[in-house]
DOPA-77744 format. One line per field, with one value per atom (N, C-alpha, C, O, CB): x, y, z; atom name. Coordinates in Angstrom, 3 decimals. Glycine has a CB too. Layout:
<atoms>
x = (X_...)
y = (Y_...)
z = (Z_...)
site = (CA_...)
</atoms>
This chain:
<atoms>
x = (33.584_34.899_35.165_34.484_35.010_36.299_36.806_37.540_38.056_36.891_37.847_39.313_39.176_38.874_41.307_39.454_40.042_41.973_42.565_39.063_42.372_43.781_44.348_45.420_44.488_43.793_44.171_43.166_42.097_44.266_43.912_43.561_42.952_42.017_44.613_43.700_43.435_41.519_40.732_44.546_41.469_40.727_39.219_38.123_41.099_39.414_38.708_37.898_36.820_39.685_39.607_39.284_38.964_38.686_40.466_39.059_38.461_36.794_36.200_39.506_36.127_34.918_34.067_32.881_35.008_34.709_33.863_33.849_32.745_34.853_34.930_34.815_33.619_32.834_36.566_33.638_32.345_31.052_30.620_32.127_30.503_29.450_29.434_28.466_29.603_30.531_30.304_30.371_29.408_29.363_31.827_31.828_33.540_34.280_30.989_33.924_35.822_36.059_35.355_36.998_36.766_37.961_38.741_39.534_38.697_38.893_39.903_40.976_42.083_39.459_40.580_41.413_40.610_39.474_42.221_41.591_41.690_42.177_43.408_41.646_41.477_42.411_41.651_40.603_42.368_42.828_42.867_42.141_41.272_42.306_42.808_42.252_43.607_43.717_41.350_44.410_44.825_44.671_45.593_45.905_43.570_42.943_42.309_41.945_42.104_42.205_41.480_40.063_39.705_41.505_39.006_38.126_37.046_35.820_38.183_38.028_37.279_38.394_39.610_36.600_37.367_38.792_37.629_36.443_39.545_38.047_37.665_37.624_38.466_38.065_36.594_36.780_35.827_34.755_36.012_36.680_36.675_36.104_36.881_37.709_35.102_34.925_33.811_33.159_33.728_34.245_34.048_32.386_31.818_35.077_31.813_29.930_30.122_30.932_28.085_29.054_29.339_28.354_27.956_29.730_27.482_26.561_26.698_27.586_25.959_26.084_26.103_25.765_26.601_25.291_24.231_23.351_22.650_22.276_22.293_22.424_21.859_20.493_20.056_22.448_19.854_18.453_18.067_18.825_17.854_16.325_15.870_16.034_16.437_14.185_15.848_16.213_17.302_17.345_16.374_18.531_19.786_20.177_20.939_20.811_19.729_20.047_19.689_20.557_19.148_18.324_18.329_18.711_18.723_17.573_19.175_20.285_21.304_21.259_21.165_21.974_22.943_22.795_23.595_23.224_22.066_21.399_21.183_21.106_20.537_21.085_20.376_21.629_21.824_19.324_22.726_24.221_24.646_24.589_25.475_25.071_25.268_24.984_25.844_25.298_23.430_23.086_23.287_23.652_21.409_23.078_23.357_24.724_24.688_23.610_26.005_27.320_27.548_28.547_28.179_26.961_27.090_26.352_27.298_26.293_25.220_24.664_25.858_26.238_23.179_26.347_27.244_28.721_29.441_27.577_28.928_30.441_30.330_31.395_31.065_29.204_29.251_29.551_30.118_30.716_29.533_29.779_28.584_27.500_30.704_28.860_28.476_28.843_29.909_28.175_28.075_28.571_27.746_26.666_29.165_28.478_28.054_28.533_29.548_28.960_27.569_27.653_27.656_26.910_26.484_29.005_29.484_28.905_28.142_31.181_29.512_29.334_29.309_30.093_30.364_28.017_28.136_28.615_28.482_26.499_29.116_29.883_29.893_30.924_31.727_28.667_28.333_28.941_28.438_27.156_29.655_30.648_31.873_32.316_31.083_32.297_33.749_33.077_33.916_35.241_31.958_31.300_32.043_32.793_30.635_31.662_32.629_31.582_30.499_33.721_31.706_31.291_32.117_32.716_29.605_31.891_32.435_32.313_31.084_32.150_32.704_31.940_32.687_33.869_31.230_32.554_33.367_32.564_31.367_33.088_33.362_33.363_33.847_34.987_34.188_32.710_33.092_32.703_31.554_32.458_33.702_33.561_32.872_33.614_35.302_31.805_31.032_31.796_31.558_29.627_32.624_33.461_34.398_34.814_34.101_34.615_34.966_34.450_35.203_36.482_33.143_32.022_32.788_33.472_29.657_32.688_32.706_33.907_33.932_32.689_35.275_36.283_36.605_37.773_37.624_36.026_35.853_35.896_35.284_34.787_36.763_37.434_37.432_38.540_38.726_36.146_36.178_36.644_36.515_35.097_37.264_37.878_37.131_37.703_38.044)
y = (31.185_30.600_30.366_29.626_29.272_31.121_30.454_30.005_30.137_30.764_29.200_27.841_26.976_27.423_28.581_25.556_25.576_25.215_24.203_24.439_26.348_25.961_26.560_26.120_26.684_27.345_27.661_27.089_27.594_29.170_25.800_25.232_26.118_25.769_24.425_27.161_28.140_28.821_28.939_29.184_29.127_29.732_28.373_28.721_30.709_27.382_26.376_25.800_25.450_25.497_26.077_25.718_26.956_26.595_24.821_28.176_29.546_29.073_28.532_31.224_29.073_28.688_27.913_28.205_28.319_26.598_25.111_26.031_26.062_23.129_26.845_26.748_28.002_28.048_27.116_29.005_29.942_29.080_29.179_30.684_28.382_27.518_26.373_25.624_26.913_26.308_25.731_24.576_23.967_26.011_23.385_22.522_22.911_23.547_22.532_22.475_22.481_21.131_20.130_22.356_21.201_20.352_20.012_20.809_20.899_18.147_17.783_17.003_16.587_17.008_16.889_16.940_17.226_16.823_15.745_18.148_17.990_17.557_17.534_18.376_17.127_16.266_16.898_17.541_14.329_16.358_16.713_18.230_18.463_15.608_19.475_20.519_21.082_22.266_21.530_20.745_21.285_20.784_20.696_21.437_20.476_20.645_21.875_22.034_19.825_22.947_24.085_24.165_25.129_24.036_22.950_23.234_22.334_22.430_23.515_21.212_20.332_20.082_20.257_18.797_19.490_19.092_18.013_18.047_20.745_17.373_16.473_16.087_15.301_15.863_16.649_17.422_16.298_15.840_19.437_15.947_15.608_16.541_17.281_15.180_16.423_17.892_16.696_15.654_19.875_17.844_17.345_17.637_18.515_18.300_16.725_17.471_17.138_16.432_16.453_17.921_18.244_18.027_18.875_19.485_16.459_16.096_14.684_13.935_16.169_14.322_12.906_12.475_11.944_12.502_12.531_11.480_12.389_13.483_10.709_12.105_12.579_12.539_11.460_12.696_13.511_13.406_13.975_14.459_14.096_13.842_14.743_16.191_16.812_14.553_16.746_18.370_18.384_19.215_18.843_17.604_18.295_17.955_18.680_18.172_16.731_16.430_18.001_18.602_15.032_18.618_19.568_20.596_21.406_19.713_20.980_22.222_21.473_21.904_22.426_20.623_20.460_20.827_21.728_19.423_20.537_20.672_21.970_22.173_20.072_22.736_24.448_24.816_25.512_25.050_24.687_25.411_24.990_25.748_24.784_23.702_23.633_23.874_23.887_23.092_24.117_24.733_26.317_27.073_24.290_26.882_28.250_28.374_28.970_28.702_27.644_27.760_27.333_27.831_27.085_26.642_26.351_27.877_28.639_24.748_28.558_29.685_30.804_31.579_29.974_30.791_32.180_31.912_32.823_32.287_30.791_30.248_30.123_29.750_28.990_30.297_29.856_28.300_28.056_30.752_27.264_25.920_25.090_25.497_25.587_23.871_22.569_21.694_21.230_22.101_21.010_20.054_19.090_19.168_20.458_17.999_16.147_15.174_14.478_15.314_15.321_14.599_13.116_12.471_14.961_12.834_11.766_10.387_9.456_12.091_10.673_9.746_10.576_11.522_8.679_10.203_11.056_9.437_8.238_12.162_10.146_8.707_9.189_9.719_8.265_9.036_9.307_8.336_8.640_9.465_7.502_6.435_7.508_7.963_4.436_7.828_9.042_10.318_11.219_9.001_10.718_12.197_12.916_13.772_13.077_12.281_12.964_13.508_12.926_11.820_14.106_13.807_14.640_15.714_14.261_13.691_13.444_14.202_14.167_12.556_15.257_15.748_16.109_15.884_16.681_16.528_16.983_18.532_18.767_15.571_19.249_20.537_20.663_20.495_21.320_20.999_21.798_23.085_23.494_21.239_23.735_25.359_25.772_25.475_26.192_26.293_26.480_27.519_27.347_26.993_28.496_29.007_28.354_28.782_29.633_27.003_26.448_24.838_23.866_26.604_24.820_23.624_22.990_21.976_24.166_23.464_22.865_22.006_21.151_23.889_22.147_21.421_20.593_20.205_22.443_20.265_19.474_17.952_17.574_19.904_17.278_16.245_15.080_14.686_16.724_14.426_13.692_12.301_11.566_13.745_11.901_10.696_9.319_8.230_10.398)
z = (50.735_50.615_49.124_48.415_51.441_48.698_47.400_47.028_45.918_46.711_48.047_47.841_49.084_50.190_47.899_48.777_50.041_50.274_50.648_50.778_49.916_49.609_51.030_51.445_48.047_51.618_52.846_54.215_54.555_52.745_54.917_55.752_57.232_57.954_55.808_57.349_58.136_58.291_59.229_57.512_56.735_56.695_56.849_57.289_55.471_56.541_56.715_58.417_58.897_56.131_58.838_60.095_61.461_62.605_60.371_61.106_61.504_60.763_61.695_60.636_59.859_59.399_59.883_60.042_58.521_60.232_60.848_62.156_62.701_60.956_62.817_64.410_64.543_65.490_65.394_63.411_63.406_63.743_64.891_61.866_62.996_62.785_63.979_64.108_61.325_64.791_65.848_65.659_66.123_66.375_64.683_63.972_64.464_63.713_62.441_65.652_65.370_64.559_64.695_67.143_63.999_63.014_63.587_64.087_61.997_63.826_64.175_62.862_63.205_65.314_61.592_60.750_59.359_59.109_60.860_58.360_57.259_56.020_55.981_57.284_54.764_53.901_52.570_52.510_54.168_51.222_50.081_49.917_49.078_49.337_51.138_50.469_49.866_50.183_51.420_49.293_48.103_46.790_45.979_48.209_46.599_45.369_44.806_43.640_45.361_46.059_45.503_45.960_46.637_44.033_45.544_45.419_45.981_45.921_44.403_46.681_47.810_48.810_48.747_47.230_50.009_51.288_51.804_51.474_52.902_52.393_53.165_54.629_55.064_52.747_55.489_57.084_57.850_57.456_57.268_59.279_60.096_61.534_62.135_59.897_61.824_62.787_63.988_63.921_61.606_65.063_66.503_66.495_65.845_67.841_67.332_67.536_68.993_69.594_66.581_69.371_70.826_71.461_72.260_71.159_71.228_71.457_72.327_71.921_70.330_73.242_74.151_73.210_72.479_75.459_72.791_72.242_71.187_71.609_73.396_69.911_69.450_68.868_68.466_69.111_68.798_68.992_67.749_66.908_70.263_67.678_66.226_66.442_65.459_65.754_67.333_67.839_67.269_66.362_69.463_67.475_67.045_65.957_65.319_67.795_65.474_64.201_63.591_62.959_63.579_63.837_63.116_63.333_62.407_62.797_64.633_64.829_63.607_62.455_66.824_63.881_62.758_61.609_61.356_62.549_60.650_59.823_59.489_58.277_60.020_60.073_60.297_60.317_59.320_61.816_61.039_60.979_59.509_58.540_62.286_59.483_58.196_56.822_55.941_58.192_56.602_55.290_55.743_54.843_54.690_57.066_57.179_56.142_55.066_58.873_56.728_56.152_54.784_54.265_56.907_54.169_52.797_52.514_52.313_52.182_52.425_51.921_52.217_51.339_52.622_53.430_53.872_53.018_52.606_55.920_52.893_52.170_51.068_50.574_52.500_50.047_48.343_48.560_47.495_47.223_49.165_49.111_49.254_49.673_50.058_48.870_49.330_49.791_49.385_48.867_50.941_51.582_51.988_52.573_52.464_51.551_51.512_52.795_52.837_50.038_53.764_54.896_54.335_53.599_55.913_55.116_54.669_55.878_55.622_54.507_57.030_58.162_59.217_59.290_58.334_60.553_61.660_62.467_62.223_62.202_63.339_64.099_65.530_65.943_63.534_66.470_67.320_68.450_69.531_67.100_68.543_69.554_69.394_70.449_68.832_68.509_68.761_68.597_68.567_67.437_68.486_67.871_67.444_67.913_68.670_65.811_64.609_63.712_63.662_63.688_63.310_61.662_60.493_60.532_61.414_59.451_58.216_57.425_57.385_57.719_56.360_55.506_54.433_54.691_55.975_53.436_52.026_51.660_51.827_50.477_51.248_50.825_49.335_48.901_51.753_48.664_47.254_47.260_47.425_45.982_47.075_47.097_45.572_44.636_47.315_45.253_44.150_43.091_41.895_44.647_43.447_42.521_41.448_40.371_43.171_42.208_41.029_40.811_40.748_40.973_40.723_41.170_39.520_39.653_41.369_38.335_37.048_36.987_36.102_35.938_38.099_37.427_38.892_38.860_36.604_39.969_40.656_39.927_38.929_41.266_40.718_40.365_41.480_41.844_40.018_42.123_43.165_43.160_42.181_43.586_44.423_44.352_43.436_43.383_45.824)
site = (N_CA_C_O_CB_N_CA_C_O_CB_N_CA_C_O_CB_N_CA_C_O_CB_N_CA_C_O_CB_N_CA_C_O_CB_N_CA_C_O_CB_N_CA_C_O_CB_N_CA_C_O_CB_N_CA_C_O_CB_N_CA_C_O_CB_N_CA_C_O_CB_N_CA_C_O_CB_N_CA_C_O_CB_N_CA_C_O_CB_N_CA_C_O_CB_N_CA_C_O_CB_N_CA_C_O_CB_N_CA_C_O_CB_N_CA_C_O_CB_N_CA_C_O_CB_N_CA_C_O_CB_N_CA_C_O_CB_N_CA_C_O_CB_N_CA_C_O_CB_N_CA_C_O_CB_N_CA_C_O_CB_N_CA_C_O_CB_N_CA_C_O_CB_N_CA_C_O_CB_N_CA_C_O_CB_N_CA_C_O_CB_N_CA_C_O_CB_N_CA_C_O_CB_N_CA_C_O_CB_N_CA_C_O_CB_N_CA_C_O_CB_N_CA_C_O_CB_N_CA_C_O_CB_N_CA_C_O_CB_N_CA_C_O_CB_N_CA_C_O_CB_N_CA_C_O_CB_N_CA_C_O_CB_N_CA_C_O_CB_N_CA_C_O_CB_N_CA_C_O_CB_N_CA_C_O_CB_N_CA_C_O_CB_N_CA_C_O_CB_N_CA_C_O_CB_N_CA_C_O_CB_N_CA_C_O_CB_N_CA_C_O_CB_N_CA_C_O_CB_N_CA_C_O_CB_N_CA_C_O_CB_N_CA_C_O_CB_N_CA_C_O_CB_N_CA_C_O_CB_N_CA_C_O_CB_N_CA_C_O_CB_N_CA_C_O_CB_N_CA_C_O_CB_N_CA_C_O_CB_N_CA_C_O_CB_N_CA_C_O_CB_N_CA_C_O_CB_N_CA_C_O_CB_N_CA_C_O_CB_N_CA_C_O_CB_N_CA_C_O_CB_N_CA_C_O_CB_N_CA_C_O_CB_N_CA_C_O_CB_N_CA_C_O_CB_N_CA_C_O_CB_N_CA_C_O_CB_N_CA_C_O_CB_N_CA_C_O_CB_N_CA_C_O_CB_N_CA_C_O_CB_N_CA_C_O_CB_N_CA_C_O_CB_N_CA_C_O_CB_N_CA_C_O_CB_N_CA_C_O_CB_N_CA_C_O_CB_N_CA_C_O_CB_N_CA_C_O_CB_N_CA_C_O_CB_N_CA_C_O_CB_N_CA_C_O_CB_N_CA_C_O_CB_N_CA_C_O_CB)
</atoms>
């Protein structure tokens, strides 16, 4: 991924990796967004913590990005996360 200026392409991505998005924020900055995505877990366990874990660094390697798990919130099964797209890692500008 080398923007996230198109929400589309963000939310086609999370749903690859098996991470739907129920909202996104500040991705028109280009080069971070701030994602809200569904987990599809009752209860979560150490097994899945690390399936999680395993999708997600899969997708940071396949996307040129990084991403900073923010909050998993397993009473609404959410979790939280921020995206900096590494193409333009140097002029990233976080809240």
């Amino acid at each position: 991924m080398k923007s996230t200026k198109d929400p589309q392409l963000i939310y086609d991505v999370f749903q690859r990796f098996g991470f739907p998005i129920m909202r996104i924020d500040q991705f028109d900055r280009g080069n971070f967004a701030k994602i809200r995505a569904e987990l599809k877990y009752e209860q979560l366990t150490v097994d899945s913590l690390l399936e999680i874990t395993t999708r997600l660094k899969s997708m940071e390697k396949s996307e040129n990005m990084e991403i900073h798990i923010i909050n998993i919130d397993m009473i609404h099964r959410t979790l939280r996360l921020n995206i900096i797209t590494k193409e333009e890692e140097d002029t990233v500008v976080l809240p």
